[in-house]
Structures are given as structure tokens and as C-alpha cells.
Steps between C-alpha positions, in 0.01 A plus 500: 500500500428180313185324598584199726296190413560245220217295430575124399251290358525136402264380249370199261166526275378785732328722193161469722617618848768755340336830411321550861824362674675801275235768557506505929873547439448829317404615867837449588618697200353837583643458837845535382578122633559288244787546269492206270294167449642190387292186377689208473329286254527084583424411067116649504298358209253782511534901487654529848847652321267772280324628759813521744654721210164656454537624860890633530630170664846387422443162386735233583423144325623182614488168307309278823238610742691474842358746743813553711717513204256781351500737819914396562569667136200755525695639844854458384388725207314768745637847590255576761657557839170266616363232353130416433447175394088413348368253369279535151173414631503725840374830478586799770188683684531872454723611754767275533718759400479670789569213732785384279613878493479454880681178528816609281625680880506155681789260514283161359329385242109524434255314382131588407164360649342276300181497333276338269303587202201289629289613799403127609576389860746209384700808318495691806605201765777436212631831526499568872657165562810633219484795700540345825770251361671834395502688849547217698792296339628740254423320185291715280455333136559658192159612453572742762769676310842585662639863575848457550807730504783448254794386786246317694421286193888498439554343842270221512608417171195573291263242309632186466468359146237253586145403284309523863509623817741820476266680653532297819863482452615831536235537779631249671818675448382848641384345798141636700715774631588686173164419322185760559156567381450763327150712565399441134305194346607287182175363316582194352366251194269202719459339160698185549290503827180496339622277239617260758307526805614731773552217759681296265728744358611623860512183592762465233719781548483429886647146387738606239675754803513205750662299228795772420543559892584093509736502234342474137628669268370837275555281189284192633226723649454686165472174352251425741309828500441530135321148490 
């Protein structure tokens, strides 16, 4: 029996977060779970495509960075019969296999708890208010990761090929009802946090979310984001 879960990753310049995103994976490996990984690359200037190759990933490159774009093409290529979608920079406690080996029974989708690799209060009150957000309304981010099954993702219609805000899209699109946690955490990068300021970057993405649920566009938001 072929192993179930294809793991797609979208990435751009991520050489630095990479390997230890890679190496909790193997995990996953030696429980007979994942079958392939696929790294969609959005035109990395750095050594993000070697060390993909380096690691066994089918490599998919695309000419722009468009995050939606990169996991639409990473799934349409997968042969999983579920879907694990990661980002570059989040790396899986020991043990999520077994809750996503748990998981792969249920009718939904699942999404990890989220975590930190800073042990600071403001990291901590950032992360439990994601996690409520994610419980509560259904709209886990990206950080979180998604476990979804192959028709499931099918139905909804997948990623839409948008620069921002996918993730919330096809949450949105699940609905609260088929969206659960998953009794695993996802430890992800708080450097744009610390680089930033922790109010002012939440205060930021809490913005930028308000602004898509009103209307503005992916495209303008990017614009917006990047500044």
C-alpha cells in the first residue's frame, strides 16, 4: 500500500529555515506516511532549489513568487490521497505523525497548533490568540499548516492563484465545520516579529485580514504588505 501523504511546500529565499523544516519531516518518513514532497520554488535567489534536491523533493520552479499559485501547481502535481501543505519556515514537534496518522480517519481537514521559536510572553499571547482565531472561527493561517484529503481539496476548489491570503481563502471555503486541530504543534519562524515588533506586526496582519474581508484585493494587499 502506497504511503498516503504528499507534502507541498511553497518557498522563496528559504536556504536558512529549510534543512530543520526538512529534517522533522523525516519523522514522517519512517512512519510509512509520506510518499512524495514537492517544493514549489517562487524564483529563490539563494540555495533553496539545492537543498530541496539535496533532500529527495521534486522541485517545481515557477518564474514569480505567488504563494497561491505555488501550492495550486505544487497540489495539482501531488499523488498523495491527502494533502499536507507547510510552509518553509515551520517546523513539526516530534509526534505529529501520530496525530496526523490519527486524523487521516476523519472526514475534515486539520490544521496544527501553533507555536513559536521564542519563549517571550508577547510570542505566547500571539500564538494562543492564532489559536483561538483557529478554533473559534475556523480560520487557521498558513503557519498552521493544512492536512487535507485529495477530494476535499478537489471540492472547495483548492488554492486560489492569489500573492496573499490563500490560506484564508480556502479556509473560508472549508467552513469551521470541516476544519480541526490537530493534537500536534507547528513551531514557527517569530523573526519578522522580532524584527518588527510583536504588537506591530500583529497589528498588521490583524489589519491586512479586515481589509480582504471588506473587499481589497490579494494583488493590492501584497502590494501593501511587502512595503
Amino acid at each position: 500500500m502506497r504511503a498516503p501523504l504528499s507534502v507541498v511546500m511553497p518557498v522563496l529565499n528559504g536556504e536558512t529555515v529549510l534543512g530543520p523544516c526538512l529534517a522533522a519531516l523525516y519523522e514522517g518518513v519512517q512512519a510509512g506516511l509520506i510518499r512524495e514532497l514537492i517544493v514549489v520554488d517562487g524564483g529563490s535567489e539563494d540555495r533553496s532549489v539545492e537543498i530541496a534536491q539535496e533532500a529527495g523533493a521534486q522541485v517545481l520552479e515557477l518564474d514569480a513568487p505567488s504563494r497561491g499559485g505555488q501550492l495550486r501547481s505544487g497540489c495539482a502535481a501531488a499523488q498523495g490521497a491527502w494533502l499536507l501543505v507547510l510552509h518553509a519556515d515551520t517546523i513539526l514537534e516530534e509526534g505529529w505523525s501520530e496525530a496526523v496518522a490519527a486524523h487521516l480517519s476523519k472526514p475534515c481537514a486539520g490544521y496544527f497548533r501553533l507555536g513559536f521559536d521564542d519563549t517571550g510572553g508577547a510570542a505566547r499571547w500571539v500564538a494562543g490568540w492564532a489559536n483561538l482565531r483557529a478554533r473559534v472561527f475556523g480560520l487557521p493561517y498558513g503557519d498552521q499548516g493544512l492536512l487535507i484529503e485529495r477530494r476535499l481539496y478537489e471540492q472547495v476548489g483548492g488554492y486560489a492563484d492569489i500573492p496573499l491570503m490563500e490560506d484564508v481563502a480556502i479556509a473560508r471555503a472549508l467552513g469551521r465545520r470541516r476544519l480541526g486541530a490537530l493534537d500536534a504543534l507547528a513551531v514557527t519562524s517569530a523573526e519578522k516579529y522580532r524584527q518588527q515588533g510583536w504588537f506591530r506586526r500583529g497589528a498588521r496582519n490583524l489589519w491586512t485580514l479586515l481589509r480582504y474581508f471588506v473587499g481589497i484585493t490579494p494583488e493590492r494587499l501584497a502590494k501593501d504588505y511587502r512595503r
